[in-house]
N, C-alpha and C positions, 0 to 999 in steps of 0.2 A: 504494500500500500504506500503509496507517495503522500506524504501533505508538503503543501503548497501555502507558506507562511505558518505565521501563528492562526489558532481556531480557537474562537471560543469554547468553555466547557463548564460544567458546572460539577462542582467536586464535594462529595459527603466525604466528611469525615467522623470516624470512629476512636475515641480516646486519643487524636489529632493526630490519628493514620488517614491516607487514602481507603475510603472502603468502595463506593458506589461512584460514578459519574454519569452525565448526559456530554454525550458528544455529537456530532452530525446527526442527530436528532433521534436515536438510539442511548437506550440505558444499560450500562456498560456494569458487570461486578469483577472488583478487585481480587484476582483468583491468584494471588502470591503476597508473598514478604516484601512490602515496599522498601524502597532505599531511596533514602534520603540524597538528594541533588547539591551538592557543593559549589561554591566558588571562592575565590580567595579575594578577601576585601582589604585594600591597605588604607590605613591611616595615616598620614601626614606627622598628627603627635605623638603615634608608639617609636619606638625603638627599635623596637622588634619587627621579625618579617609580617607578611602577610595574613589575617583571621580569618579559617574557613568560615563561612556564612552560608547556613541553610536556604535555598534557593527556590526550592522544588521536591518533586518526588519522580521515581521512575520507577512502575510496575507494571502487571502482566493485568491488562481486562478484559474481560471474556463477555459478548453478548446474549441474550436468551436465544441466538439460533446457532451458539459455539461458536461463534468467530474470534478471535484471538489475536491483540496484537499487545508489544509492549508499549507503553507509552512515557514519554515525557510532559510531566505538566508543573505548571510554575504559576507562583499566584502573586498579583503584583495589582495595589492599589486595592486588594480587597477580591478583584476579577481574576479566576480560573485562566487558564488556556492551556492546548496541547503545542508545546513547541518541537515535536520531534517522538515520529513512530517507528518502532522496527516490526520485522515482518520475521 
């Protein structure tokens, strides 16, 4: 599956895991161990190298006719989105 930009999504979470989403207008369930999305944020006034910062999530969602892909998704300003599927 290709995506073509970011996409909206709407993301449940469960004890502030990915459980459930809506994506291209399908309801998608969380059928793996999410892993948490990294990036490294620098600060000007540490000292020290760069702070990973929780960014996202990337798990496996599976829809009610078995379709399966993995996904990346990131939440920013409140708003969901998938920015990157693997197949």
């Amino acid at each position: 599956m290709s995506l073509h930009g970011i996409e909206t999504a709407t993301v449940w979470l469960a004890s502030g895991i990915p459980a459930r989403l809506v994506w291209r207008g399908r309801r998608w369930h969380v059928t793996d161990t999410p892993t948490p999305l990294t990036e490294d944020v620098y600060d000007e006034r540490l000292t020290h190298g760069a702070v990973p910062q929780q960014v996202g999530w990337r798990f496996q969602a599976t829809d009610d006719d078995g379709r399966t892909h993995v996904v990346d998704a990131r939440q920013a300003a409140g708003d969901w989105s998938v920015v990157a599927v693997y197949d």
